[in-house]
Biopython code that builds the backbone (N, CA, C, O; Angstrom):
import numpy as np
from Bio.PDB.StructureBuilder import StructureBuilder

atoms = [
    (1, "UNK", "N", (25.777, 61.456, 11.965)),
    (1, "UNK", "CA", (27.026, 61.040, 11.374)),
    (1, "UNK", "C", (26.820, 60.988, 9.854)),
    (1, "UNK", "O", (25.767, 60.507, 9.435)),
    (2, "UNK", "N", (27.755, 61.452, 8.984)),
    (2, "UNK", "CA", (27.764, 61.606, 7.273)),
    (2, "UNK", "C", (28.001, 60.133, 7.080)),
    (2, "UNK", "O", (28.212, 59.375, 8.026)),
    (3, "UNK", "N", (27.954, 59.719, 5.707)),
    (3, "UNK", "CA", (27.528, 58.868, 5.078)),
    (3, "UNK", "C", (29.718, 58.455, 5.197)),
    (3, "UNK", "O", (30.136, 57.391, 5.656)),
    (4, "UNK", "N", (30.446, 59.331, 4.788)),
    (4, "UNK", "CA", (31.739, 59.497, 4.674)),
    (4, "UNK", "C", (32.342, 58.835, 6.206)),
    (4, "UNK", "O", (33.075, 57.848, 6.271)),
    (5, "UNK", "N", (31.948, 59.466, 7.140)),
    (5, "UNK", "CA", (32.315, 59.239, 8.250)),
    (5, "UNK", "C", (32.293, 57.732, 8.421)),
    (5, "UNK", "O", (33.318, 57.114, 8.709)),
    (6, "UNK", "N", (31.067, 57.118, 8.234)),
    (6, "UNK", "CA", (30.767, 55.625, 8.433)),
    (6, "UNK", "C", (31.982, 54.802, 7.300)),
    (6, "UNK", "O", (32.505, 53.707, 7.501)),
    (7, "UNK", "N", (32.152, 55.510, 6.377)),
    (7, "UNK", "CA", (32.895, 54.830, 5.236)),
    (7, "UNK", "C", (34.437, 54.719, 5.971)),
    (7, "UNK", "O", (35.086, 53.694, 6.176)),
    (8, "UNK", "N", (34.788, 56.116, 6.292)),
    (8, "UNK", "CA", (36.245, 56.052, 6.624)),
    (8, "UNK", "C", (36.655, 55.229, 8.476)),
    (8, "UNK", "O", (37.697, 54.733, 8.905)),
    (9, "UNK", "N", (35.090, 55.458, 9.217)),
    (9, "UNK", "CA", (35.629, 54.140, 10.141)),
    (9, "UNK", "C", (35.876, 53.383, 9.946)),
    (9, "UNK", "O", (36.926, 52.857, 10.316)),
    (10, "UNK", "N", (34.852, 52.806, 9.100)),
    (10, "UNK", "CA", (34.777, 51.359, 8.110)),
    (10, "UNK", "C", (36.493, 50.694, 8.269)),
    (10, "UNK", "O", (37.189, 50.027, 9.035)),
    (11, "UNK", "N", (36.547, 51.480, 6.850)),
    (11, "UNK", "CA", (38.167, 51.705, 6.626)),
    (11, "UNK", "C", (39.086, 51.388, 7.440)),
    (11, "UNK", "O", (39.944, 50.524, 7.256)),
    (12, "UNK", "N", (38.892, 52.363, 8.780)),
    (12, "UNK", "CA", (39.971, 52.371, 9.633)),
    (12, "UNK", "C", (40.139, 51.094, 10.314)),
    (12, "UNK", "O", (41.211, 50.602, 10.667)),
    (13, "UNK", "N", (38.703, 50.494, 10.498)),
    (13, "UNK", "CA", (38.710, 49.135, 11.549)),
    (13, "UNK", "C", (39.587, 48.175, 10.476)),
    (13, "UNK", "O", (40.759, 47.818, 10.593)),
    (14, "UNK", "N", (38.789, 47.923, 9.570)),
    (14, "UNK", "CA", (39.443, 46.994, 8.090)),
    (14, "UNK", "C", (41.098, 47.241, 8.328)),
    (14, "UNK", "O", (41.828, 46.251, 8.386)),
    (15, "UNK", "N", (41.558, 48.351, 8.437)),
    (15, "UNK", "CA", (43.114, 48.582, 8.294)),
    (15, "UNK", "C", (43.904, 47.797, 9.890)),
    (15, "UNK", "O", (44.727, 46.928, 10.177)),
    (16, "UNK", "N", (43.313, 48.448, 10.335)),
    (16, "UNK", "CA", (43.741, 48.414, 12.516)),
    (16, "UNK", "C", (43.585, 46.885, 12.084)),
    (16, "UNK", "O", (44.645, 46.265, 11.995)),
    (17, "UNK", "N", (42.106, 46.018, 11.733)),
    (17, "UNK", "CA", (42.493, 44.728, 11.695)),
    (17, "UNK", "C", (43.688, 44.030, 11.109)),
    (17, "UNK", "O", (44.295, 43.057, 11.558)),
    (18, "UNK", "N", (43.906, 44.737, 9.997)),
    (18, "UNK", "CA", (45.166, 44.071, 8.797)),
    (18, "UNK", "C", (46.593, 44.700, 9.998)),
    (18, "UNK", "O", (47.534, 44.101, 10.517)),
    (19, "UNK", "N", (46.317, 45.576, 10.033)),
    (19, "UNK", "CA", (47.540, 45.551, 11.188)),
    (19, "UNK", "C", (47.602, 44.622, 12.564)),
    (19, "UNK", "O", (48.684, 44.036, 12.558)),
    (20, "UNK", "N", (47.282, 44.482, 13.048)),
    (20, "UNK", "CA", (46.815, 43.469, 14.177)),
    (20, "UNK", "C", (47.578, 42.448, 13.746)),
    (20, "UNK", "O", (48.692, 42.284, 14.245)),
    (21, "UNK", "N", (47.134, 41.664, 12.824)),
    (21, "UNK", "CA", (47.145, 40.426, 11.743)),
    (21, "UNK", "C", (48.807, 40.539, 11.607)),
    (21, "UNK", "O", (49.676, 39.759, 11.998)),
    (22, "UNK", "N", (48.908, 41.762, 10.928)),
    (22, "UNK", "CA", (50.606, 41.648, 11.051)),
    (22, "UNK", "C", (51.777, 41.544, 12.144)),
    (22, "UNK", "O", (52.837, 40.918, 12.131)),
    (23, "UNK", "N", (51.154, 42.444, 13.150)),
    (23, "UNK", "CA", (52.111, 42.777, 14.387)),
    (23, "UNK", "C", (51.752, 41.100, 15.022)),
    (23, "UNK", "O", (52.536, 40.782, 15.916)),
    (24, "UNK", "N", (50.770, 40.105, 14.702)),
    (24, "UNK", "CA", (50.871, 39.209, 15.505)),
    (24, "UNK", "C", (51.902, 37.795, 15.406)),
    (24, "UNK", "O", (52.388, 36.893, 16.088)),
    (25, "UNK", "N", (51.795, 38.588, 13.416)),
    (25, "UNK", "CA", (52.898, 37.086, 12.598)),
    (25, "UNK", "C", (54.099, 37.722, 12.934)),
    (25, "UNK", "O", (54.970, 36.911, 13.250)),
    (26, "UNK", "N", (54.519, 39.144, 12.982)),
    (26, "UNK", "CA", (55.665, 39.500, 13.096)),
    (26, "UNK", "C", (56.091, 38.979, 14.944)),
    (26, "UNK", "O", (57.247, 38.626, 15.179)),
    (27, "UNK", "N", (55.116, 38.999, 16.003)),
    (27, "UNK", "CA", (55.902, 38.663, 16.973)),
    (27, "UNK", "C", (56.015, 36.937, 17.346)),
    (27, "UNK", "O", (56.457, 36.459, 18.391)),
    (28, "UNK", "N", (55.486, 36.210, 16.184)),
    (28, "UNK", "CA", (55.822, 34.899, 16.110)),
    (28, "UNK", "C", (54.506, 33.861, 16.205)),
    (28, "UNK", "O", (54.424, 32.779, 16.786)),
    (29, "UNK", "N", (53.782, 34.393, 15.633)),
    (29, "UNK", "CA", (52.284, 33.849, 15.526)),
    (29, "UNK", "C", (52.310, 33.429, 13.895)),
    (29, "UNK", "O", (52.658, 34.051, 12.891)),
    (30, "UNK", "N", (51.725, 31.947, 14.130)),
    (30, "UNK", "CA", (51.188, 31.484, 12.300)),
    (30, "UNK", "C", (50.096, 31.968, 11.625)),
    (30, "UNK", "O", (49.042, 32.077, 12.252)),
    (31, "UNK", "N", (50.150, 32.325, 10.295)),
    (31, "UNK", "CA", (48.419, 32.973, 10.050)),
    (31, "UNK", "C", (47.849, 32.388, 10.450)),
    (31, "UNK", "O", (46.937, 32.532, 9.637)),
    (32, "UNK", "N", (47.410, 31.577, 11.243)),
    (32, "UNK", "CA", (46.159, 30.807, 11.517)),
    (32, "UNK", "C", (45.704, 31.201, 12.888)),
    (32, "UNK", "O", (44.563, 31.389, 13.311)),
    (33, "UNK", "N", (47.097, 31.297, 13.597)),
    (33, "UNK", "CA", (46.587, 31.822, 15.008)),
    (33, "UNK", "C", (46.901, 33.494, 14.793)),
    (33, "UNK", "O", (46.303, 34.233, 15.576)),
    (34, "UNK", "N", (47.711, 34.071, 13.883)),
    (34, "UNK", "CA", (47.306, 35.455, 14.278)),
    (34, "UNK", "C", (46.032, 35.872, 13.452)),
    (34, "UNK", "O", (45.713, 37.046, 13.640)),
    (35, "UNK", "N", (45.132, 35.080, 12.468)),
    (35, "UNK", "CA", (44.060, 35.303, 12.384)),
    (35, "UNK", "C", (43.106, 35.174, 13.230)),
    (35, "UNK", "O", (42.254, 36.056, 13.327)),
    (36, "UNK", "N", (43.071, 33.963, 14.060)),
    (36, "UNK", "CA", (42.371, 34.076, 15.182)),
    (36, "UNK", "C", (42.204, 34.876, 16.085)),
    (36, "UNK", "O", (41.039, 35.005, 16.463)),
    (37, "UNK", "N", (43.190, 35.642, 16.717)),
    (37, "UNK", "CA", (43.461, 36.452, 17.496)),
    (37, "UNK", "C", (42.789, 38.031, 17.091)),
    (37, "UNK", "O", (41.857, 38.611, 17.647)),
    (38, "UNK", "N", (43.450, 38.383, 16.167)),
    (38, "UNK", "CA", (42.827, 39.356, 15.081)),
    (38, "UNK", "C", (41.736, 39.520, 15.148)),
    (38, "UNK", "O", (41.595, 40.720, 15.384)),
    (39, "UNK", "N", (40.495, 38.897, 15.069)),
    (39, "UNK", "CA", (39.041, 38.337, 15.370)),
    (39, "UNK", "C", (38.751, 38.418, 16.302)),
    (39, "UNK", "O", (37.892, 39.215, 16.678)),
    (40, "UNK", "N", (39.481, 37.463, 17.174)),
    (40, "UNK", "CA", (38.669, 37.839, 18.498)),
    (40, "UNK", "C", (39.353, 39.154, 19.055)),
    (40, "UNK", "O", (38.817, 39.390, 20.138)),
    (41, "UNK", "N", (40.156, 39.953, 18.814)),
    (41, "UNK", "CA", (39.976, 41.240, 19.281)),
    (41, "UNK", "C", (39.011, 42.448, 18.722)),
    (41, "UNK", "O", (38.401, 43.311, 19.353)),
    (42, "UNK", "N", (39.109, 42.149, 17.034)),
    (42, "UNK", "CA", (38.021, 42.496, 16.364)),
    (42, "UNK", "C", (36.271, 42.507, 16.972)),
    (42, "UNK", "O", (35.577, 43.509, 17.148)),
    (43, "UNK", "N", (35.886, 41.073, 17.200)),
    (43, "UNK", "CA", (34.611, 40.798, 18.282)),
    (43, "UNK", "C", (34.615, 41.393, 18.878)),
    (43, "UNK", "O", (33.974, 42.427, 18.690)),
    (44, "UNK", "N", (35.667, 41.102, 20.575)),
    (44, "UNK", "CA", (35.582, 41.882, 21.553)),
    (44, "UNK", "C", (35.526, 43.738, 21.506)),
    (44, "UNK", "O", (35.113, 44.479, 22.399)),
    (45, "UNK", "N", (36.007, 44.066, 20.353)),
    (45, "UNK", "CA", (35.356, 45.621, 20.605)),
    (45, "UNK", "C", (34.262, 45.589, 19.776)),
    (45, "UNK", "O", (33.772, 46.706, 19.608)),
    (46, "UNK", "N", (33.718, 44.701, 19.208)),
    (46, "UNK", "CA", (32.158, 44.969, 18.750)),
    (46, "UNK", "C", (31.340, 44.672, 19.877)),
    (46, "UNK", "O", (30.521, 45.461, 20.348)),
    (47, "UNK", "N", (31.539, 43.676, 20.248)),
    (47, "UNK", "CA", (30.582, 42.977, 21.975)),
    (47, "UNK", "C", (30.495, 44.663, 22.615)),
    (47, "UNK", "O", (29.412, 45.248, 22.596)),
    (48, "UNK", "N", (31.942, 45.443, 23.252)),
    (48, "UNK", "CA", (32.030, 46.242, 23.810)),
    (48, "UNK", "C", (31.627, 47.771, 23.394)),
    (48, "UNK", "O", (31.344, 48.652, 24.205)),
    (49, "UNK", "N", (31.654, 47.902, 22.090)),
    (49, "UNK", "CA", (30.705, 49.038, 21.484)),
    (49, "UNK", "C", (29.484, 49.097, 21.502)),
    (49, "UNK", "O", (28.839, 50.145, 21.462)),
    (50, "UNK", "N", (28.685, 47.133, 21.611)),
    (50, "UNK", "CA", (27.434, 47.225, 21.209)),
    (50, "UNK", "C", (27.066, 47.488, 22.695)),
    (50, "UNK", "O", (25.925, 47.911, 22.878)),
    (51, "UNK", "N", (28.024, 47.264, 24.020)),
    (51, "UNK", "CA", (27.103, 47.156, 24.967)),
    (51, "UNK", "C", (27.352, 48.991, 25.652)),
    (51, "UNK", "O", (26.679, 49.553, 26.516)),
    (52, "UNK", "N", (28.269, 49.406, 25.056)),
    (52, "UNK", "CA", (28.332, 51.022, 25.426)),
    (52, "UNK", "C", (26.846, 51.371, 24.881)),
    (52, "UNK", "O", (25.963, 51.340, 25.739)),
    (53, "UNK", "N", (26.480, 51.686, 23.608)),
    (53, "UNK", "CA", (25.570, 51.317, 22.971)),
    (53, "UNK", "C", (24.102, 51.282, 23.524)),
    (53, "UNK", "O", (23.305, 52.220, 23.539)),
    (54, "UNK", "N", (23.887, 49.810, 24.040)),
    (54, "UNK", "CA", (22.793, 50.074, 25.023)),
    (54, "UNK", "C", (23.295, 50.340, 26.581)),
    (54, "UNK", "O", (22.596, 49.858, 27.473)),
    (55, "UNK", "N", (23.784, 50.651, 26.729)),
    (55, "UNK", "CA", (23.656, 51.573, 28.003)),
    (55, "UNK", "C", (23.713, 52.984, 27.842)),
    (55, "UNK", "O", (23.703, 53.685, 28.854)),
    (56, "UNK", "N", (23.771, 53.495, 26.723)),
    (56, "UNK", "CA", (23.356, 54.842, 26.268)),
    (56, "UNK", "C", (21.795, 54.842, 25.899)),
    (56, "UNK", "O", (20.989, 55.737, 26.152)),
    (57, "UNK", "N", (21.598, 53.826, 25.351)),
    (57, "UNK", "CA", (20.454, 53.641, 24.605)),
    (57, "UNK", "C", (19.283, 53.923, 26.500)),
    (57, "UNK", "O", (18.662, 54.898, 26.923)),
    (58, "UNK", "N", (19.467, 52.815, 26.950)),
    (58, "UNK", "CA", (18.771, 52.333, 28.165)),
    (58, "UNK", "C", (18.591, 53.884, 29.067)),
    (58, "UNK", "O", (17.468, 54.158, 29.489)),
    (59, "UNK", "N", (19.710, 54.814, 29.312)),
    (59, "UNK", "CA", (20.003, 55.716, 30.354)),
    (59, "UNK", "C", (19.786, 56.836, 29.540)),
    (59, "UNK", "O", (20.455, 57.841, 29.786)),
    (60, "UNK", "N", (18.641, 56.865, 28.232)),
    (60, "UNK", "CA", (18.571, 58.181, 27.617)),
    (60, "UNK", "C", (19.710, 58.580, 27.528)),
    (60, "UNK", "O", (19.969, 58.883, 28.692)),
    (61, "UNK", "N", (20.654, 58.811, 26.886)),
    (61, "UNK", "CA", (22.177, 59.844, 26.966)),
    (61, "UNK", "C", (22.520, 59.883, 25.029)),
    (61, "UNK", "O", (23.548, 60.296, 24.494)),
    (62, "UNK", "N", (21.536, 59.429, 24.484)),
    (62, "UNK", "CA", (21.790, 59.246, 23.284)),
    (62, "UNK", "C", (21.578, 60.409, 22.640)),
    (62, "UNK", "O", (20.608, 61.097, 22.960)),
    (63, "UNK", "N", (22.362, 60.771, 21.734)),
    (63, "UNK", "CA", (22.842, 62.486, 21.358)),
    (63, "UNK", "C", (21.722, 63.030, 21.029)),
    (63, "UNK", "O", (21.459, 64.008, 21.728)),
    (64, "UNK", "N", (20.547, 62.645, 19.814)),
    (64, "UNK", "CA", (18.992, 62.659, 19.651)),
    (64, "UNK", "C", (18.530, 63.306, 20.728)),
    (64, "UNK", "O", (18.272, 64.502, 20.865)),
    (65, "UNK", "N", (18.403, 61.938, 21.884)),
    (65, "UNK", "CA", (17.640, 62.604, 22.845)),
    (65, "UNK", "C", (18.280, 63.705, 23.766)),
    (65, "UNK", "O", (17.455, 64.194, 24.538)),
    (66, "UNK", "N", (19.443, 64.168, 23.863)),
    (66, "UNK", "CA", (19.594, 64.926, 24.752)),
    (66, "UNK", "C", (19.914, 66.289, 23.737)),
    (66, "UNK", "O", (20.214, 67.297, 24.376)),
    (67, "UNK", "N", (19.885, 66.454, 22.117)),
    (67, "UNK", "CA", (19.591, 67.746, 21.861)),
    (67, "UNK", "C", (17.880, 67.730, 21.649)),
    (67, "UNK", "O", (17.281, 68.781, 21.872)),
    (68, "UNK", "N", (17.301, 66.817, 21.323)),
    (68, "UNK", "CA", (15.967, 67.149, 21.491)),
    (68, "UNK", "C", (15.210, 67.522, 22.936)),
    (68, "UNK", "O", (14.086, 68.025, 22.933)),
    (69, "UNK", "N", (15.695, 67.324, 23.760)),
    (69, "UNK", "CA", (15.496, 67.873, 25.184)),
    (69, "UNK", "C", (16.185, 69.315, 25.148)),
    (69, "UNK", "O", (15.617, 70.086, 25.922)),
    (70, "UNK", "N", (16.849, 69.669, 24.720)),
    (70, "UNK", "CA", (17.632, 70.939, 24.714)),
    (70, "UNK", "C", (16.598, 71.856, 23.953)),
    (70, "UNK", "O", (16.176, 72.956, 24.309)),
    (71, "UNK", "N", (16.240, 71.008, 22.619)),
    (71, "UNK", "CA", (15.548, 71.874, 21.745)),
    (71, "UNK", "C", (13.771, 72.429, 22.732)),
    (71, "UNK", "O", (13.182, 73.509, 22.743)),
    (72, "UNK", "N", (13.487, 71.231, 23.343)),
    (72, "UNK", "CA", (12.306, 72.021, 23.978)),
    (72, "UNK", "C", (11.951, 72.534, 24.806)),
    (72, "UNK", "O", (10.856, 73.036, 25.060)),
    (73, "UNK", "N", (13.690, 72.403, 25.813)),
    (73, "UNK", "CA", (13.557, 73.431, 26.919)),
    (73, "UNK", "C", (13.971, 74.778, 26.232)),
    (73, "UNK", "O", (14.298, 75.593, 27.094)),
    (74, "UNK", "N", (14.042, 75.165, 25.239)),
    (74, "UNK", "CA", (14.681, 76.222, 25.343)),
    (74, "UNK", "C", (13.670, 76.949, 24.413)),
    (74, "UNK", "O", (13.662, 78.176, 24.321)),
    (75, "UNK", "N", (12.685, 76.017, 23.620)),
    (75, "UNK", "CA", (11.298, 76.312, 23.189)),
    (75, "UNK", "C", (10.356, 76.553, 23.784)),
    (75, "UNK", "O", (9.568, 77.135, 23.039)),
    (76, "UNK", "N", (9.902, 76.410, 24.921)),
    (76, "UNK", "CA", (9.226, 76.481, 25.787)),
    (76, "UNK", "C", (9.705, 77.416, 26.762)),
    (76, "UNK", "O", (8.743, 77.914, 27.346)),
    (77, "UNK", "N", (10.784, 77.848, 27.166)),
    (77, "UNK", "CA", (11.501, 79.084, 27.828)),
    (77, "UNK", "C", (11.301, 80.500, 26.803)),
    (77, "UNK", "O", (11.244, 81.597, 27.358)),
    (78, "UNK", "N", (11.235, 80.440, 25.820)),
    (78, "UNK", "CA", (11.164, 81.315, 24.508)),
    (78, "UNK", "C", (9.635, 81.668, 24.647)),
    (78, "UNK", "O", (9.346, 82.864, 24.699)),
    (79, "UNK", "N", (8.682, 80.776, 24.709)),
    (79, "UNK", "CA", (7.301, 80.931, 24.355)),
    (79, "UNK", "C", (6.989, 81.287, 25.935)),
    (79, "UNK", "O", (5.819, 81.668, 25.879)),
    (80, "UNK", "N", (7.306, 81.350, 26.995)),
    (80, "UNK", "CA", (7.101, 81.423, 28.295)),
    (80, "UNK", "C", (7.451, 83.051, 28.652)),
    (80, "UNK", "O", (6.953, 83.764, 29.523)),
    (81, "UNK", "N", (8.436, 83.345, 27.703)),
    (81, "UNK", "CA", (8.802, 84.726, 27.796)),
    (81, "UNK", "C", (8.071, 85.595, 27.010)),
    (81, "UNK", "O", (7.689, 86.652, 27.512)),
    (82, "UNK", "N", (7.789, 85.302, 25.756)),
    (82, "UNK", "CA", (6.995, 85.711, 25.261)),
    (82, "UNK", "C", (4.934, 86.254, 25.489)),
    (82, "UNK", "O", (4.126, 87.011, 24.950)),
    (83, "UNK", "N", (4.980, 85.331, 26.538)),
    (83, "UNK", "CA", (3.197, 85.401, 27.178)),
    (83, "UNK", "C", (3.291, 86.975, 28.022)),
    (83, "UNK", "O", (4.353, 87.497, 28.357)),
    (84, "UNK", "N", (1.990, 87.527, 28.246)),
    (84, "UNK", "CA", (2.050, 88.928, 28.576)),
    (84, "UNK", "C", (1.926, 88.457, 30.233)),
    (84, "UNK", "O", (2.076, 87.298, 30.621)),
    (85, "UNK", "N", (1.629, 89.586, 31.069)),
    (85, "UNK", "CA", (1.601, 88.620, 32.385)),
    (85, "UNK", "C", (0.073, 88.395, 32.481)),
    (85, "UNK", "O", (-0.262, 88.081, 33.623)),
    (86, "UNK", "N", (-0.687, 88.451, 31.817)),
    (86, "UNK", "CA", (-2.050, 88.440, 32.155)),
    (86, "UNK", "C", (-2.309, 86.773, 31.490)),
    (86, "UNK", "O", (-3.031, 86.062, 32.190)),
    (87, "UNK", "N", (-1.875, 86.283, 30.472)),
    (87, "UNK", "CA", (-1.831, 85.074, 30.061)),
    (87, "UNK", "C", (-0.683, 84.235, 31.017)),
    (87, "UNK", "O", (-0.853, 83.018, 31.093)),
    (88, "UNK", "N", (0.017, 84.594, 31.459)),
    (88, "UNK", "CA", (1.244, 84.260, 32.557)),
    (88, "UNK", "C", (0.324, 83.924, 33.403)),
    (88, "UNK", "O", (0.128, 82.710, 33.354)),
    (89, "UNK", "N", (-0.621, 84.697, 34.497)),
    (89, "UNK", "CA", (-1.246, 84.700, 35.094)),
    (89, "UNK", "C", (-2.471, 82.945, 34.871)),
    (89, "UNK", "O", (-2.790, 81.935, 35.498)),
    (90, "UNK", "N", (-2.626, 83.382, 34.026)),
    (90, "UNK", "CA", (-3.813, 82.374, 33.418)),
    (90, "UNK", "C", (-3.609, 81.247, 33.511)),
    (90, "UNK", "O", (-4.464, 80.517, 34.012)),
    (91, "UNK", "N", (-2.408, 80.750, 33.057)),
    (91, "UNK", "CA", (-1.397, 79.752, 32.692)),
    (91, "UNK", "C", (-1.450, 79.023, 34.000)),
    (91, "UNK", "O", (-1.806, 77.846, 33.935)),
    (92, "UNK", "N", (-1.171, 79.493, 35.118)),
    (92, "UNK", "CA", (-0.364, 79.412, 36.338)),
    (92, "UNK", "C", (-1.692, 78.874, 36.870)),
    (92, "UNK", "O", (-1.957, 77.707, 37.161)),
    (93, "UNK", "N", (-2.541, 80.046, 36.946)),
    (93, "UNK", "CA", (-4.629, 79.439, 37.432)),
    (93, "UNK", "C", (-4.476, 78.041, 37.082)),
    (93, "UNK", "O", (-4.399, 77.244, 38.017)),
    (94, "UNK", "N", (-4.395, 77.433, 35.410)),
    (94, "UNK", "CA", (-4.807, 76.146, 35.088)),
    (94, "UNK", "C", (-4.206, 75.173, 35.665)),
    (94, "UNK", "O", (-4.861, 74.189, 36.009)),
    (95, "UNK", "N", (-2.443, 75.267, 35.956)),
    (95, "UNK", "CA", (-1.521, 74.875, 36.274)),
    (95, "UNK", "C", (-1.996, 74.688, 38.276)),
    (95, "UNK", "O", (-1.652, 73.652, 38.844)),
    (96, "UNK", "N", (-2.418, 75.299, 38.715)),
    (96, "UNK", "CA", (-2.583, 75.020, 40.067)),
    (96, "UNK", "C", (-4.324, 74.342, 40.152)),
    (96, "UNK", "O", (-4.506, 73.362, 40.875)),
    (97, "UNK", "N", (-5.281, 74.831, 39.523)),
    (97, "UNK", "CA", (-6.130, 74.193, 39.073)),
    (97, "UNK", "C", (-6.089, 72.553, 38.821)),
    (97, "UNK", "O", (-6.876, 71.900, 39.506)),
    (98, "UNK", "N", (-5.267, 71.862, 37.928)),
    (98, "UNK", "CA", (-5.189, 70.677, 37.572)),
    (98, "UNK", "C", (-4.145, 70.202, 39.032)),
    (98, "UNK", "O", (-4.628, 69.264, 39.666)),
    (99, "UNK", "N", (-3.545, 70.453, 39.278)),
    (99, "UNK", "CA", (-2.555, 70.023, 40.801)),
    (99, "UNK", "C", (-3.496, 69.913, 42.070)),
    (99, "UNK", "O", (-3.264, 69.047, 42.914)),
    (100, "UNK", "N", (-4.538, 70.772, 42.201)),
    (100, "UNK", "CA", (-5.617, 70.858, 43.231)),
    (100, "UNK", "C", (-6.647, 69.298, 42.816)),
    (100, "UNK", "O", (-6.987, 68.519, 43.707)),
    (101, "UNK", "N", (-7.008, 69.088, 41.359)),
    (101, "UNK", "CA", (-7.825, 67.857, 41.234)),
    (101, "UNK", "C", (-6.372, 66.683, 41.348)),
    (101, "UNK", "O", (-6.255, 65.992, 42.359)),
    (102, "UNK", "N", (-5.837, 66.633, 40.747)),
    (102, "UNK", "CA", (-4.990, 65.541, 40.765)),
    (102, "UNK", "C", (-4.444, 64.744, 42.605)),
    (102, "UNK", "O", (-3.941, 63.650, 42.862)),
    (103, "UNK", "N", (-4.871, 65.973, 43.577)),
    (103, "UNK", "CA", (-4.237, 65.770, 44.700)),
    (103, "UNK", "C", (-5.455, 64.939, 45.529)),
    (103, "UNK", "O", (-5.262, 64.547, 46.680)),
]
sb = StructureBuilder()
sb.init_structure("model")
sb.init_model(0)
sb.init_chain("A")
sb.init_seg("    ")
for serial, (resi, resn, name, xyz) in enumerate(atoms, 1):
    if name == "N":
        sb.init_residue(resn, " ", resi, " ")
    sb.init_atom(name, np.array(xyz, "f"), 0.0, 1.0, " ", f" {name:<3s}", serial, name[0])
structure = sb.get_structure()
């Protein structure tokens, strides 16, 4: 995410709040309680972002990790194609080799 992007959410929440604030005095709320209100809806989607958040975090799904998984399957598919079959061959020996001790 750009440096801009973070600025103009920023922004947007700051505004959505000041609106909130208004639509609550306009339907008959005192600043005091449509500030309150304002807030705690404000909170409640921070509580609810932070916990989207870690459950992305927790279930790997976090954008990082799932193009860096992209980046090394498709690095390792590249370099796999690239081996002649006689190193193919070789590969496969070590590969059943280490599966035979491990068992």
């Amino acid at each position: 995410m750009r440096k801009i992007d973070v600025l103009g959410i920023g922004v947007g929440i700051f505004v959505a709040g000041g609106l909130v604030y208004i639509v609550l005095q306009v339907a008959g709320l005192d600043n005091i309680e449509a500030g309150i209100w304002s807030q705690l809806l404000l909170v409640a989607g921070l509580i609810g972002w932070v916990a989207t958040y870690i459950t992305r975090a927790a279930g790997n799904k976090m954008t990082y990790i799932q193009q860096r998984e992209a980046y090394e399957e498709a690095y390792f598919k590249k370099r796999l194609e690239e081996l002649t079959p006689e190193e193919l061959a070789r590969v496969q020996a070590e590969i059943d080799q280490e599966r035979s001790q491990t068992k």
